[in-house]
C-alpha positions in Angstrom: 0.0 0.0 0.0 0.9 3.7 -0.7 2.1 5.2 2.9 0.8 8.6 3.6 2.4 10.4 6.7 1.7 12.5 8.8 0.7 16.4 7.6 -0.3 14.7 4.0 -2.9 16.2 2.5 -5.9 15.6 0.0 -5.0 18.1 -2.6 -4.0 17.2 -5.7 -2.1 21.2 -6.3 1.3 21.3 -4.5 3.7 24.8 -4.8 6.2 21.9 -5.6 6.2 18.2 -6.2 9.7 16.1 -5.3 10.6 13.0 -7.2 12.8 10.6 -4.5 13.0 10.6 -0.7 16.8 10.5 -0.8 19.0 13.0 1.2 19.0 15.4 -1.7 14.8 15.4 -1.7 14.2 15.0 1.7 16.8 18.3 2.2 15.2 20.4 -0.1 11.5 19.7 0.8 12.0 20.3 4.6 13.8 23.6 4.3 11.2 25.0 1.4 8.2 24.0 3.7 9.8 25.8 6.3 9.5 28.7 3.9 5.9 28.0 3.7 5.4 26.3 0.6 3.2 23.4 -0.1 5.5 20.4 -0.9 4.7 16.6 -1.8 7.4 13.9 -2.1 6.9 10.8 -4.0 9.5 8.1 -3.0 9.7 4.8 -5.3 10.7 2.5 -2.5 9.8 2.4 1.5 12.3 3.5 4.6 14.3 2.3 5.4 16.1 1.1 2.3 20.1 0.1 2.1 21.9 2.1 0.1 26.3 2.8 0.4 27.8 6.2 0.1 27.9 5.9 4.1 31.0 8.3 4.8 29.7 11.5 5.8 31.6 15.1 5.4 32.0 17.4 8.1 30.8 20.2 6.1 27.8 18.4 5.9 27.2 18.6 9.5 26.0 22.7 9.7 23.5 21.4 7.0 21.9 18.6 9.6 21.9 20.9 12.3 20.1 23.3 10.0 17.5 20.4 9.3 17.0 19.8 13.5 18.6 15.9 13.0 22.0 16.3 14.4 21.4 14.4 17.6 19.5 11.5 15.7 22.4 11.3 13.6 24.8 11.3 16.0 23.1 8.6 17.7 23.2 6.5 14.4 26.8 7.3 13.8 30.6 6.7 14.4 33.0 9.5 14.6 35.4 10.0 11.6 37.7 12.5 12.5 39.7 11.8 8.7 40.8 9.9 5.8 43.6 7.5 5.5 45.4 7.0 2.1 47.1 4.1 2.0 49.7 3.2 -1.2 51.4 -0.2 -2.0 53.0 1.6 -4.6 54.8 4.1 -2.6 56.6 1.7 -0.1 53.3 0.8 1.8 53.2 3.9 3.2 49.9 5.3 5.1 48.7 9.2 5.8 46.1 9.9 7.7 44.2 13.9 7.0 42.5 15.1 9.9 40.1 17.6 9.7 41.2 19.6 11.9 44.0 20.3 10.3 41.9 21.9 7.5 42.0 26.1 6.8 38.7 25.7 8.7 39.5 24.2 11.9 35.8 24.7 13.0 34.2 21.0 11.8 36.9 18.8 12.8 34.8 15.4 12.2 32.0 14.0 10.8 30.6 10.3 10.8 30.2 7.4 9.6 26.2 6.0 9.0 24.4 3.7 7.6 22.6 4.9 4.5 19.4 2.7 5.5 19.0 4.9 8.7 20.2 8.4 8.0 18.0 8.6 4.6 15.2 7.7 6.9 16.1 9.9 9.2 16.0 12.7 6.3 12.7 11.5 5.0 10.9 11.3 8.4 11.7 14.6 9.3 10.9 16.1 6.5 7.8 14.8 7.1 7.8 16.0 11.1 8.3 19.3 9.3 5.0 19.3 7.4 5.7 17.6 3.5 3.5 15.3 2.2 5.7 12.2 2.0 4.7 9.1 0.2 6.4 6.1 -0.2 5.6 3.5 -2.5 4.6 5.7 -5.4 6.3 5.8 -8.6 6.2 8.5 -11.5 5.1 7.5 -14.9 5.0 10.8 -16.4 5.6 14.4 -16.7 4.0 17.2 -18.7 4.9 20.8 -18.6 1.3 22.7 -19.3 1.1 26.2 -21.1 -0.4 27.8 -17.9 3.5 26.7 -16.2 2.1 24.4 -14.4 3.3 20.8 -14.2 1.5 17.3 -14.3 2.2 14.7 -12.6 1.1 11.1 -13.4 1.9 8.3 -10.7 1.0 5.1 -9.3 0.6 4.0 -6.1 1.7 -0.2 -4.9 -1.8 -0.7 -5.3 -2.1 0.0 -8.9 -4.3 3.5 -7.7 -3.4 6.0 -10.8 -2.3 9.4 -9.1 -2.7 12.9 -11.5 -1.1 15.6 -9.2 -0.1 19.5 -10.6 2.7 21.8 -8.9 4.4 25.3 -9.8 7.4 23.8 -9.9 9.1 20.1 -10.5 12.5 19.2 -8.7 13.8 15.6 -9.7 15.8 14.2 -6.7 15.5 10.4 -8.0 19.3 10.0 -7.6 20.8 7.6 -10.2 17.6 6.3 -12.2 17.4 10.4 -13.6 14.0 10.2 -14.0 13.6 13.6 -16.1 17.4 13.3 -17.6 16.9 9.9 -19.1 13.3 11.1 -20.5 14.4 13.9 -21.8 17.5 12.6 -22.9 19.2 15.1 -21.0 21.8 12.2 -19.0 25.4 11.8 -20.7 27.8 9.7 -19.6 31.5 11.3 -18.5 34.0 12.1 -21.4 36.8 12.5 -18.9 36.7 9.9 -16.4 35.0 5.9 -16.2 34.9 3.9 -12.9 33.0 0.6 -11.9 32.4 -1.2 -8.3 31.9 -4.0 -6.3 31.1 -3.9 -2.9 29.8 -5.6 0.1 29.1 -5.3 4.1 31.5 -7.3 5.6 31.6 -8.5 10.2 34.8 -9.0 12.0 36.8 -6.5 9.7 40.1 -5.1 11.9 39.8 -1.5 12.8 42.2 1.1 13.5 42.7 1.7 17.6 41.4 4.7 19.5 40.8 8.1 17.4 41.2 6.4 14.4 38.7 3.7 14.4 35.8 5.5 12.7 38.3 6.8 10.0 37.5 5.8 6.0 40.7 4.1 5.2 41.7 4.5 1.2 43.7 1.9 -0.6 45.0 2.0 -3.9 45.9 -0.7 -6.2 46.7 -2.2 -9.3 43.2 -1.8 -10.9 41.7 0.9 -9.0 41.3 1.7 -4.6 39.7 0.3 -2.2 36.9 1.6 0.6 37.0 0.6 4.3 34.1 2.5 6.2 33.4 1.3 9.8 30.1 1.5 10.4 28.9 1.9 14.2 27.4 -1.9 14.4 30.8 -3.8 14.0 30.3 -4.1 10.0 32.6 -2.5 7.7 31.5 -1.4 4.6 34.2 -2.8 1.7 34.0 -2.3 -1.5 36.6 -2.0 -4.7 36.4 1.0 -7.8 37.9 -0.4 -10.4 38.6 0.6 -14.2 35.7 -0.9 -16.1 38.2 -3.3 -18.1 38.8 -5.0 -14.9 35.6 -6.4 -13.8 34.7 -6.9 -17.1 36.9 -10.2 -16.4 34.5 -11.4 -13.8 33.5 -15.5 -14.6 32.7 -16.2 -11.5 29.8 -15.0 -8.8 29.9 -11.5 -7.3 31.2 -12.4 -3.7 33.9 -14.4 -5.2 35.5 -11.7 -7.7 35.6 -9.4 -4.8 37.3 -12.0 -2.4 39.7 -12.3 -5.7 40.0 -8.6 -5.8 40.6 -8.3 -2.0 43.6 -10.4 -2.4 45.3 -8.2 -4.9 45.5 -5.9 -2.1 47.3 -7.3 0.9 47.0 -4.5 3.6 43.1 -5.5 2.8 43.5 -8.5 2.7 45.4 -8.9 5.9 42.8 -6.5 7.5 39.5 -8.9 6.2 41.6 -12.3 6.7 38.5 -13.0 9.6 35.9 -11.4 7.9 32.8 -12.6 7.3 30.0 -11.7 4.4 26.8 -10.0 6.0 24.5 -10.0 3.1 25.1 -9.7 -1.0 27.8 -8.1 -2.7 26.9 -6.2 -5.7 28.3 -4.5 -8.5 27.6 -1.3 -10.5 29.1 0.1 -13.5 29.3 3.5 -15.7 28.2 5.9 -12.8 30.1 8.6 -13.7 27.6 11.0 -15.6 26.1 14.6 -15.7 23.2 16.1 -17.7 23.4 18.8 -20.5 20.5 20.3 -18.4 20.0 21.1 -15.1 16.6 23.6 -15.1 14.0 23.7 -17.8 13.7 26.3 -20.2 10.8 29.0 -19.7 7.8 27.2 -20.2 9.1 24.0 -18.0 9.5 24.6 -14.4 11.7 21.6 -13.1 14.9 21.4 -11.8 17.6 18.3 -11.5 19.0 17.8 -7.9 21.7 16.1 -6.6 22.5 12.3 -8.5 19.7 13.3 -10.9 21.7 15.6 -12.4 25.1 14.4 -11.9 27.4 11.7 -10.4 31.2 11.4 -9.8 33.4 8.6 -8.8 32.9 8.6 -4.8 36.8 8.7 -3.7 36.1 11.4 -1.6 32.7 10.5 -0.3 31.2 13.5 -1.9 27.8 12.4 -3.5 25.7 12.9 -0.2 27.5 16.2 0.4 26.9 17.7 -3.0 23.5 16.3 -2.9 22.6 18.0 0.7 24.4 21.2 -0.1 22.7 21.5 -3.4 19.3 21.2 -2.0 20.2 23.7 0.4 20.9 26.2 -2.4 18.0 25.0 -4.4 15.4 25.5 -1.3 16.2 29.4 -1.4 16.6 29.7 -5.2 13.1 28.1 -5.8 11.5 30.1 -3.1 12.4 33.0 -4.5 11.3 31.6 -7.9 8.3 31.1 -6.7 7.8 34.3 -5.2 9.2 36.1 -8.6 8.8 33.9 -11.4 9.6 36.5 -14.2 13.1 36.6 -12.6 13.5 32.3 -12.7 15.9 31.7 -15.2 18.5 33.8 -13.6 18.0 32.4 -10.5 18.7 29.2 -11.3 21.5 29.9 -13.7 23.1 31.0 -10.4 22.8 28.0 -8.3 23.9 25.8 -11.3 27.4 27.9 -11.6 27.5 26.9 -7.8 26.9 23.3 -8.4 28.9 23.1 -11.6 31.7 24.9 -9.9 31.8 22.2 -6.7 31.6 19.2 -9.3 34.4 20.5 -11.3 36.4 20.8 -8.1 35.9 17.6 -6.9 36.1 16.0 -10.3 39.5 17.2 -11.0 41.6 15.5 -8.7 39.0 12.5 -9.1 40.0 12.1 -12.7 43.7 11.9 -11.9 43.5 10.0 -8.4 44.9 6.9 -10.3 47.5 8.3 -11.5 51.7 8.2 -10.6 51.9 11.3 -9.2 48.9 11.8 -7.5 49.7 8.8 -5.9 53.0 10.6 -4.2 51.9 13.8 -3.6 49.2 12.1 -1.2 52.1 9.7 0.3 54.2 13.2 0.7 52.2 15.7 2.1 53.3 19.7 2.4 52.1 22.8 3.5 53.9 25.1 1.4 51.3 27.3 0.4 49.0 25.9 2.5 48.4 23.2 0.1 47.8 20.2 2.8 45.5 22.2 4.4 43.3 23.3 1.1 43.5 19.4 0.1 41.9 18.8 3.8 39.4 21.5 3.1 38.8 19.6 -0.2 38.0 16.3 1.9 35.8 18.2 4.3 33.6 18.9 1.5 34.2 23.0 2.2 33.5 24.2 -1.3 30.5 26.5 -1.0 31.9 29.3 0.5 34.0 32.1 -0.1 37.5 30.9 1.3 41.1 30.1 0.2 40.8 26.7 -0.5 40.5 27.2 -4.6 43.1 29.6 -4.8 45.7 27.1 -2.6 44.0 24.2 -5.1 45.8 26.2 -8.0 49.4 25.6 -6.5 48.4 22.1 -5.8 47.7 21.7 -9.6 50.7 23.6 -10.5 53.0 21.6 -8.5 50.8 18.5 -9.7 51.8 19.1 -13.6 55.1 20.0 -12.8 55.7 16.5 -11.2 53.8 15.1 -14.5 56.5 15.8 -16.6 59.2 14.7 -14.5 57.4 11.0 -14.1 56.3 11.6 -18.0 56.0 7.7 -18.7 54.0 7.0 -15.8 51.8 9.9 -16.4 51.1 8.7 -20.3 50.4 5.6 -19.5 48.3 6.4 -16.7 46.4 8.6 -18.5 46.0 6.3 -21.6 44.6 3.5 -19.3 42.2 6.1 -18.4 41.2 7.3 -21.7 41.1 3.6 -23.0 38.5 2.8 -20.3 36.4 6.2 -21.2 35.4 4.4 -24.1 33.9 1.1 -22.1 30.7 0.1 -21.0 30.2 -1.8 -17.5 26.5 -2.5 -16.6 27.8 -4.5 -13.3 24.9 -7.3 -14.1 23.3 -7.1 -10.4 20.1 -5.4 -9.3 22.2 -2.9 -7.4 22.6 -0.2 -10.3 21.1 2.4 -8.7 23.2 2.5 -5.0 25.9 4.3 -5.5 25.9 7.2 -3.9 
């Protein structure tokens, strides 16, 4: 059955309609109904739901204290005070970035969650705060009217049709791109091409005291490695590789990754009493954006979070840019609401915002595999400020006004400098990137959509 909570209504007229009950949707509908807006969510599936992408960034903590969830949060949580990179290549050699080392020594932490209980979390409140939240409806179709109105057409678990009209549209369905893939709007990535496979894993060692919440980073022959302690014992583990890699699968999921783990023997050695808790699952292509993000004057939608885009999650960023995008988009379509003639500049401005973030983050994404990235992370500096700005970068602090993108300019200086001293490496790197551009990885599981 279709689940109504709390404050639903029995209009079919919202100010604005949200496709998903992810952490993107579930942001930006309980900050616009704050702003007094009518808002209806339509989620596919039913809370709680599992789901990776469960390292969170301590700039994303001011956001959930914004929302009123900190303490829940908390509560579901364990403390990550930083990353650990951790490089075979470079003579096994380990560094741990704390956050508090970062140009903003305010935030210095965040935690570790699972997804199935902080995207609840999310989505119940939003409901707490007044949205119409239903799960178990799905969208079969969109229609911008001439009035500027949008249509809605859904159906409930029940088979019940829904027809349902808003001001605006905002489509937070994460991966599946509801209104990207219909409008043909969702490309995939011309610079960079990941797949993974991934599982939940008891009786994983963790790193002692302060450490022990910590995402640990490893890299390795076809790609790195996650470790995420999560705050029940498990350890979330999971392997991005290039797409030519697992294309070699032959075998079941849980055995290719077991194969993988062992390619990796600081993993290895870590999960040599580890024990499977559940399925392990695989996911390919994920890196993608769309050539739209807003509609042109006529359609009044928008694309949030993993609708719109995706990147490879080295740096745990998807939740982050997802959160802090619906934060931006709550005030943007408030005040498109309140002066529509003025709504395609507004939302030119939040996409620059968004695109800018993405293209930070995707940078040094694209080039994580590569030589030298691979010893300026095993060498760490300051000159400049660099380590701190790269810290900054982990914490997810790129929607303010500070000095991290100026310091991230040295850093890419000083990165293509060191290119053409290690200019084999870097060619070869780089053509084993563009190589695997060019391939297609569907993974083959029923997972496609989890990667956050």
């Amino acid at each position: 059955m279709s689940r109504n909570l709390k404050n639903s209504t029995n209009t079919n007229h919202f100010d604005v309609i949200v496709i998903g009950g992810g952490p993107a949707g579930s942001t930006f509908s309980t900050l616009l109904r704050e702003k007094g807006h009518s808002v209806l969510v339509l989620e596919k599936d039913h809370h709680p739901r599992f789901h990776i992408g469960e390292s969170l960034l301590p700039m994303t903590l001011p956001i959930l204290e914004k929302l009123g969830v900190s303490q829940k949060v908390k509560d579901i949580g364990i403390l990550k005070y930083g990353a650990e990179f951790n490089s075979s290549v470079e003579n096994n050699k380990r560094e741990t970035f704390y956050f508090d080392f970062a140009m903003d020594r305010n935030h210095p932490h965040a935690y570790e969650v699972r997804r199935s209980e902080f995207d609840e979390i999310l989505f119940r409140n939003a409901a707490d705060k007044g949205v119409d939240c239903r799960e178990g409806v799905r969208v079969n179709d969109v229609a911008f009217n001439s009035d500027n109105t949008v249509t809605v057409t859904a159906l409930t678990e029940d088979d019940q049709p829904l027809q349902l009209n808003c001001q605006f549209l905002i489509d937070a369905s994460g991966r599946e791109s509801l209104l990207s893939r219909r409008k043909k709007l969702k490309k995939k990535s011309k610079k960079h091409n990941s797949a993974a496979i991934f599982g939940h894993f008891e009786n994983v060692t963790r790193r002692s005291g302060k450490d022990e919440g910590n995402i640990s980073i490893y890299w390795f022959e076809h790609g790195w490695f996650w470790m995420i302690p999560l705050k029940d014992g498990l350890m979330s583990v999971g392997a991005v590789c290039f797409p030519e890699y697992l294309k070699t699968r032959d075998c079941p999921p849980a055995e290719f990754l077991q194969r993988t783990i062992s390619m990796a023997p600081e993993v290895a050695d870590r999960m040599k009493n580890s024990m499977l808790a559940g399925e392990v699952s695989a996911t390919g292509n994920f890196t993608y954006s769309s050539s739209r993000m807003y509609g042109k004057p006529g359609e009044n939608y928008l694309l949030l979070g993993d609708a719109y885009a995706f990147i490879d999650p080295v740096f745990s960023s998807g939740v982050h840019i997802a959160m802090s995008g619906a934060v931006s988009a709550a005030e943007i379509i408030d005040a498109c609401l309140n002066n529509p003639q003025n709504s395609q500049n507004l939302l030119k401005q939040h996409k620059a915002k968004i695109d800018g973030a993405l293209k930070t983050f995707s940078w040094m994404i694209h080039r994580f595999n590569s030589p030298v990235m691979h010893k300026l992370f095993m060498a760490p500096g300051n000159n400049f400020r660099i380590q701190e700005c790269i810290i900054s970068l982990l914490a997810g602090d790129l929607y303010r006004d500070t000095p991290v993108k100026s310091r991230l300019f040295m850093f890419k200086v000083i990165y293509y400098i060191m290119c053409v001293f290690h200019f084999p490496a870097t060619l070869a790197s780089y053509r084993r990137r563009k190589r695997n551009i060019r391939m297609v990885f569907s993974g083959g599981t029923t997972a496609q959509d989890q990667l956050d």
